[in-house]
C-alpha positions as CSV (number, residue, x, y, z in Angstrom):
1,X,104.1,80.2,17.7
2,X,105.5,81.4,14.5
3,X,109.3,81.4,14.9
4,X,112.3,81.5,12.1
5,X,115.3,80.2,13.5
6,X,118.4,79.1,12.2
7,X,118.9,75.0,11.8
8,X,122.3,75.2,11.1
9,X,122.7,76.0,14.8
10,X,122.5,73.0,17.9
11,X,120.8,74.9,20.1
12,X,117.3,75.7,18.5
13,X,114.1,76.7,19.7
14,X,111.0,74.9,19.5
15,X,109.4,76.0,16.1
16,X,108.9,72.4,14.5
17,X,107.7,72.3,14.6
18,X,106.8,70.7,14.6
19,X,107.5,70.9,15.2
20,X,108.2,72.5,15.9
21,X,109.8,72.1,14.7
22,X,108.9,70.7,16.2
23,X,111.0,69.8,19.4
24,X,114.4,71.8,19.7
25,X,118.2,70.8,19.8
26,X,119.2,72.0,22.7
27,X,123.2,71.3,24.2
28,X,123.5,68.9,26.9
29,X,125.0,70.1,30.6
30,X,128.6,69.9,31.0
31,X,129.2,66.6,32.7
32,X,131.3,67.0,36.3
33,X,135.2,67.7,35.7
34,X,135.7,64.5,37.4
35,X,134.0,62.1,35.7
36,X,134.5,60.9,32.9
37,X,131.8,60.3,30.0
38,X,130.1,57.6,29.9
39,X,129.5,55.5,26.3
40,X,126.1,56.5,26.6
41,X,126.9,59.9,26.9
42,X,129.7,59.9,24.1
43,X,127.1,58.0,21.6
44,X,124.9,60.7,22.3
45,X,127.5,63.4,21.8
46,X,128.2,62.0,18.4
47,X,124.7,61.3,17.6
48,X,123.8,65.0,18.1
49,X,126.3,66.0,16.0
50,X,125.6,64.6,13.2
51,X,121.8,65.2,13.2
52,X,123.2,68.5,13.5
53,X,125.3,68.3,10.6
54,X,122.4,66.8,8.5
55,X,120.2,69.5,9.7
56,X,122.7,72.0,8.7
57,X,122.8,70.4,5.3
58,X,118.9,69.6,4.3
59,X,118.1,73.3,5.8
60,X,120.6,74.8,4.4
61,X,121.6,78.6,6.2
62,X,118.6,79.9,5.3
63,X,115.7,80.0,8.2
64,X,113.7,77.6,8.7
65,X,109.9,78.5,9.4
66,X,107.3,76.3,11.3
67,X,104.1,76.6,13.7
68,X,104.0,74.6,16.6
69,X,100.7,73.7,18.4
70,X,101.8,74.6,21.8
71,X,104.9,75.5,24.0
72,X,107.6,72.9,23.9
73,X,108.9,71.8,27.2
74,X,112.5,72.2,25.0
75,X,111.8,75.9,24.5
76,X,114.2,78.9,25.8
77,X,114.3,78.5,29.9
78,X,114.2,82.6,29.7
79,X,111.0,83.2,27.9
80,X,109.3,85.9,29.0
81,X,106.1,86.1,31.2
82,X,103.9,88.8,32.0
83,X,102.9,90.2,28.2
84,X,100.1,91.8,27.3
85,X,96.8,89.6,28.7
86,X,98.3,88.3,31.0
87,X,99.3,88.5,35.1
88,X,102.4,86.0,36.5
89,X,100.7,85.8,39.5
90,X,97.7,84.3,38.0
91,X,98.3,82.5,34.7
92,X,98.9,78.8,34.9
93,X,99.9,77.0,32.1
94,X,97.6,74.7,30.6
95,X,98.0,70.5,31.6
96,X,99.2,69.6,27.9
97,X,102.3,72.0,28.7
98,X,102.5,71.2,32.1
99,X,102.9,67.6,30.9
100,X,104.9,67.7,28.6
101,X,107.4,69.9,30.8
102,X,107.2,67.7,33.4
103,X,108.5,65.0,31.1
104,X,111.7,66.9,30.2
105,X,112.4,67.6,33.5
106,X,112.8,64.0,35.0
107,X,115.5,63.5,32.0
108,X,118.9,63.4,32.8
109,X,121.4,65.8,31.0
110,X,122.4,62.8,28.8
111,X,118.7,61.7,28.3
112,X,117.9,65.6,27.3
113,X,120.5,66.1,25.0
114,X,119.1,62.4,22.7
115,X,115.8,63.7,23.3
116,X,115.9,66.9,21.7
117,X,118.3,65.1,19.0
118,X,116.1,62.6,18.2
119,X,113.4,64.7,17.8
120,X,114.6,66.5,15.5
121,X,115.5,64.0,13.8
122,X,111.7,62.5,13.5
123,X,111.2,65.9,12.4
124,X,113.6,65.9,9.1
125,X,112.4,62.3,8.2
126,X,108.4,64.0,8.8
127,X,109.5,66.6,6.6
128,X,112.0,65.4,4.0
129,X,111.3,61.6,3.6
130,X,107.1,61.2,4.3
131,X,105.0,61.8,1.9
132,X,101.1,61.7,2.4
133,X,100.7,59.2,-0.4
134,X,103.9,56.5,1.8
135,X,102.7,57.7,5.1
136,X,102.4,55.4,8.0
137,X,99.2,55.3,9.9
138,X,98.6,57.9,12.6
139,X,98.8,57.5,16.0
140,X,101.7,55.1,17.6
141,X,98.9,51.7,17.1
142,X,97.4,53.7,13.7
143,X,94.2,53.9,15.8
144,X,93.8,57.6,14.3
145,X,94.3,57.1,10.1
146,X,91.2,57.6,9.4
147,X,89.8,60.1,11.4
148,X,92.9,61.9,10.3
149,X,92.5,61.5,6.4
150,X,88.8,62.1,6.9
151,X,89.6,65.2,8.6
152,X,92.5,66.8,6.4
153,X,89.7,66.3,3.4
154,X,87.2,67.6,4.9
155,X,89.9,70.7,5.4
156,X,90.8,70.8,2.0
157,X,87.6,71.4,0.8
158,X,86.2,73.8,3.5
159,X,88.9,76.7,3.3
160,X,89.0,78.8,-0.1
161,X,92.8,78.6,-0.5
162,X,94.7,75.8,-2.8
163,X,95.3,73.4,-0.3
164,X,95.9,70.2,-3.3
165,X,99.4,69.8,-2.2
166,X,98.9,70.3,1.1
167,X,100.2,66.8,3.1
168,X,99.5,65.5,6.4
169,X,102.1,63.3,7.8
170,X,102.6,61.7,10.9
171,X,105.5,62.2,13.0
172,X,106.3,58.8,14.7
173,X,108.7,58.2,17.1
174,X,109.1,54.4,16.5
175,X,110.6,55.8,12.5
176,X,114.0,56.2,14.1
177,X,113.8,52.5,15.4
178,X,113.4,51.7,12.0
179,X,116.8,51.2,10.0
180,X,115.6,51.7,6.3
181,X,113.8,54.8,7.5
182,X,116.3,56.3,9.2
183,X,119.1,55.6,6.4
184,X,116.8,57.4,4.2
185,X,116.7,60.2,6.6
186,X,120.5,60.9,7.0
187,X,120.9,60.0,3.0
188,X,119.6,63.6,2.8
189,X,122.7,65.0,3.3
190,X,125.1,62.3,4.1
191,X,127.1,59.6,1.9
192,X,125.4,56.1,1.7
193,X,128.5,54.9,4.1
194,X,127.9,58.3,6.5
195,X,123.8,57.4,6.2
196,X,124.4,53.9,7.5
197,X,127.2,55.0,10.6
198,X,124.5,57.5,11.8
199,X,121.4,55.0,11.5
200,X,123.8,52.5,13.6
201,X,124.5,55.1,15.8
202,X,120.9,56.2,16.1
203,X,119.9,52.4,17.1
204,X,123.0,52.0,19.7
205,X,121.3,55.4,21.4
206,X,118.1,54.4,21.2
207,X,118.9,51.1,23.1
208,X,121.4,52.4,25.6
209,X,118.3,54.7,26.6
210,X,115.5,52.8,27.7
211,X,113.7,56.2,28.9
212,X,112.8,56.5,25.0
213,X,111.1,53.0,24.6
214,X,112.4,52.1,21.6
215,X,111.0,55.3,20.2
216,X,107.8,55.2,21.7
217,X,108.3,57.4,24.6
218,X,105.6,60.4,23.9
219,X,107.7,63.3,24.8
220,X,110.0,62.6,21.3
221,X,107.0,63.5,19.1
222,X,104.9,65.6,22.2
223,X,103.8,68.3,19.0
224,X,102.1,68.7,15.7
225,X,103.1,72.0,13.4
226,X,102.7,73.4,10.0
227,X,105.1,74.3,7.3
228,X,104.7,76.5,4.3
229,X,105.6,76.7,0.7
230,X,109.3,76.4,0.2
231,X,110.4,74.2,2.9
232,X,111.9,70.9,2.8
233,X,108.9,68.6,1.8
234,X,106.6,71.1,0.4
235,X,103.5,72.7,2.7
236,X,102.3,70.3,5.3
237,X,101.0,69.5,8.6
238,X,102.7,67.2,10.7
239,X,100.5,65.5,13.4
240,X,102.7,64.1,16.6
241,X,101.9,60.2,18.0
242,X,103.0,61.6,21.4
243,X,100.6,64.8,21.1
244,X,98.1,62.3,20.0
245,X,98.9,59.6,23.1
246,X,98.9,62.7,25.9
247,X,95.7,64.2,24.5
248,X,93.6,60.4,24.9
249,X,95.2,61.1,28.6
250,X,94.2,63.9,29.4
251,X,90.7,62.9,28.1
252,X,90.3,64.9,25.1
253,X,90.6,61.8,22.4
254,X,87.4,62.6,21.0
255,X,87.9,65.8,19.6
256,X,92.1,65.4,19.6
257,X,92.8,64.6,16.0
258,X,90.1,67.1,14.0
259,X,91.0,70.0,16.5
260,X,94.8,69.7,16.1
261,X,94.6,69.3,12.3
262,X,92.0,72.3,12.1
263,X,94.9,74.2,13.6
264,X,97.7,73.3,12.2
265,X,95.6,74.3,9.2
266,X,94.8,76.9,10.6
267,X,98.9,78.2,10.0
268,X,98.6,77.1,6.2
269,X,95.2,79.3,5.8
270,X,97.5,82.7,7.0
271,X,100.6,81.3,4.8
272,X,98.4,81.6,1.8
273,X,96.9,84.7,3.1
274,X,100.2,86.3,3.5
275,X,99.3,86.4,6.8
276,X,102.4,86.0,9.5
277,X,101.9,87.6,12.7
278,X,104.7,88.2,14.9
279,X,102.0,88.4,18.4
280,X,100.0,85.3,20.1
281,X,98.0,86.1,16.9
282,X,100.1,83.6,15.0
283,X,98.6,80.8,17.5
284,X,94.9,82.3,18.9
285,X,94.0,83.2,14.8
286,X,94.7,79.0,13.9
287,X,92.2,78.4,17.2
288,X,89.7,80.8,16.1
289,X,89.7,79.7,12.8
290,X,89.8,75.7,13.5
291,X,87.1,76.1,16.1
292,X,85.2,77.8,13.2
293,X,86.1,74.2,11.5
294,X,85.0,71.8,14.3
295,X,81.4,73.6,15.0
296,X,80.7,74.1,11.0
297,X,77.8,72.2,9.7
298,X,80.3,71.6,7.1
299,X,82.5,70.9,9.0
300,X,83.4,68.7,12.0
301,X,79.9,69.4,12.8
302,X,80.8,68.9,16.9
303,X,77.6,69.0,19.5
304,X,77.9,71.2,22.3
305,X,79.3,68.1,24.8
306,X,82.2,68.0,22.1
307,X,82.6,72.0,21.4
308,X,83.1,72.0,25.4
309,X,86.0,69.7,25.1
310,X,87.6,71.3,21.8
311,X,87.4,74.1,24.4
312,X,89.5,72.6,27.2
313,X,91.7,71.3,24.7
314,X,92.3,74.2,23.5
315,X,93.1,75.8,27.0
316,X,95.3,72.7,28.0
317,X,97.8,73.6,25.5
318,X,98.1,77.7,26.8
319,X,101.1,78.8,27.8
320,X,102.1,82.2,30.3
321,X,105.0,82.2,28.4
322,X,104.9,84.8,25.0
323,X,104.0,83.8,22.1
324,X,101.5,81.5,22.1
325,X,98.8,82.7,24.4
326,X,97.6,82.0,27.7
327,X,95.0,78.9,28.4
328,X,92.1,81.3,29.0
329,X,93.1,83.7,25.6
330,X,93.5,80.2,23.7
331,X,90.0,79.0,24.3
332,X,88.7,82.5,23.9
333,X,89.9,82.4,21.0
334,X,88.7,78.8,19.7
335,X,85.3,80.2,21.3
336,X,84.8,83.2,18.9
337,X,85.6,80.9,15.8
338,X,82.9,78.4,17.1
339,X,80.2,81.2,17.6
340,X,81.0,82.5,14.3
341,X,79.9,78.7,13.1
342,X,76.6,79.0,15.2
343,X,75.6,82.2,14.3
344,X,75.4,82.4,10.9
345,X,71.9,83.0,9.1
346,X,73.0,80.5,6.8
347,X,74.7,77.4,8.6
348,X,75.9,76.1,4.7
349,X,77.8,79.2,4.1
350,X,81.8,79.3,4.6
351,X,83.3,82.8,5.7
352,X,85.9,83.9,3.3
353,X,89.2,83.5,4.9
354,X,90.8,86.6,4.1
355,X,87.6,87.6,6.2
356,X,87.8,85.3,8.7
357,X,91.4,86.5,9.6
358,X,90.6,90.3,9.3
359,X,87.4,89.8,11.8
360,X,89.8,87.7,14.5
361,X,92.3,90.8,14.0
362,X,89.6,92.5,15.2
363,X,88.8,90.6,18.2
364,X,92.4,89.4,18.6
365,X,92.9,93.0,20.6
366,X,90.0,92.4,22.5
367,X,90.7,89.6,23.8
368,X,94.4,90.4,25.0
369,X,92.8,93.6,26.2
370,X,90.7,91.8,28.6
């Protein structure tokens, strides 16, 4: 979903994010009148404001802009259901969202409040720290660098938009365990004494919550996004270990990394466009175009057994809830891109993308009409 939102607020939605941002800060339940807070709980209190703080500073009061790749668990309990293309008696959210909510849920109050924290503090480090060239490997072992690197070249080349300074980065939970990472993160906005109190802090939280594993938990970094021009590091796509790690689970590891980058791409190929949707466009158009990617000769160059699984991948991450389009409308979507691919007279040739995103307006209404 495309979403601006203010990050000089604490309670965020999930635009990345991102990511997403790409997982939101959201405020903690009141604890009971009669008892009284917990360490734990006041470490996490002062943790999530300063990463508030911070993220009031590096963002400044201007909006922040980002494309997640699916529905957060952290996103706004009142979203709406029952848009356009889709019944709430019938729609079921796809198992990556399903997931990932069911996560959040077993969280405590305490736990929730340092999990959307901490995510968002991945997410500043992703974006204001990591560079492409510095970047650790991808996925929480690195099992996925090179696929990754492979993949975000083979992007650069394929779309006909500048894309030179376009970085992929990976957002890692296991960064915030890292003190000299971390201390670069809050030196962002904070005094090298501040920097070093909150990278303390950050370590005291992370212990005192085992739930997060030392910052390997999947749920802090359960998202990848896309940023445009003008943002904190510069255009980029940031590509989540825990999006990564529930993908291999639910059995889509072979086609996880090229169809979540072809995505998130996807959002940089409307930003150069001047193309920003404010429908499930934002999210279905990013599907269409990467599954025009994945079955490209020049592309991906997926088989049918692997176009099947892009496919339920795609559907895994569909939401009822607006914005981002329900699992069937997602792999629709992915579906027309992929035909597009296969049905050219000329399997070499590369659709314009200014075309490519005019055709999918086009079927865009088809699809939500059916």
């Amino acid at each position: 979903m495309h979403k601006y939102r203010p990050a000089s607020l604490l309670g965020r939605s999930i635009a990345a994010a991102g990511a997403l941002s790409l997982l939101a800060l959201a405020t903690a339940a009141p604890a009971n009148a009669d008892t009284a807070p917990s360490p734990a709980d006041q470490d996490v209190t002062r943790l999530s404001q300063e990463v508030n703080d911070l993220a009031s500073i590096v963002y400044g009061s201007s909006l922040r802009a980002a494309d997640t790749h699916f529905d957060s668990p952290a996103g706004p309990a009142a979203a709406q259901r029952g848009f356009a293309g889709s019944d709430p008696a019938t729609c079921t959210d796809g198992a990556l969202v399903t997931y990932a909510r069911g996560l959040e849920a077993q969280l405590t109050p305490t736990e929730d409040e340092a999990f959307n924290t901490l995510s968002l503090l991945g997410e500043i480090y992703a974006e204001g720290v990591e560079t492409e060239k510095t970047a650790e490997p991808f996925g929480t072992d690195g099992q996925y660098t090179a696929r990754a690197m492979a993949t975000i070249t083979k992007l650069r080349a394929f779309w006909d938009i500048d894309s030179a300074d376009i970085q992929l980065v990976p957002w890692k939970g296991t960064d915030l365990a890292d003190r000299r990472k971390m201390t670069k993160a809050f030196a962002l906005g904070f005094s090298p004494l501040r920097a070093e109190q909150a990278t303390v802090l950050t370590e005291k939280v992370l212990a005192e919550l085992p739930v997060f594993q030392g910052g390997r938990a999947p749920l802090l970094t359960l998202n990848s996004y896309s940023v445009p021009a003008g943002s904190m590091g510069g255009r980029r796509v940031v590509l989540g270990d825990g999006e990564l790690d529930t993908t291999r689970m639910l059995g889509a590891d072979e086609v996880a990394v090229e169809t979540i980058v072809g995505h998130e791409f996807g959002h940089q190929v409307n930003y150069a466009n001047d193309n920003f949707p404010a429908d499930e466009s934002s999210e279905m158009g990013p599907d269409a175009y990467g599954g025009y990617f994945v079955a490209h000769t020049r592309g991906a160059a997926f088989d049918a057994r692997l176009r099947q699984q892009v496919g339920d991948l795609n559907a895994d991450r569909g939401s009822c809830n607006r914005g981002h389009g329900t699992p069937e409308q997602r792999r629709a979507a992915g579906q027309w891109g992929e035909d597009q691919a296969l049905g050219q007279a000329d399997p070499y040739a590369i659709v314009p993308s200014a075309k490519m995103i005019a055709d999918f307006k086009v079927e865009f209404t088809e699809i939500m009409a059916g």
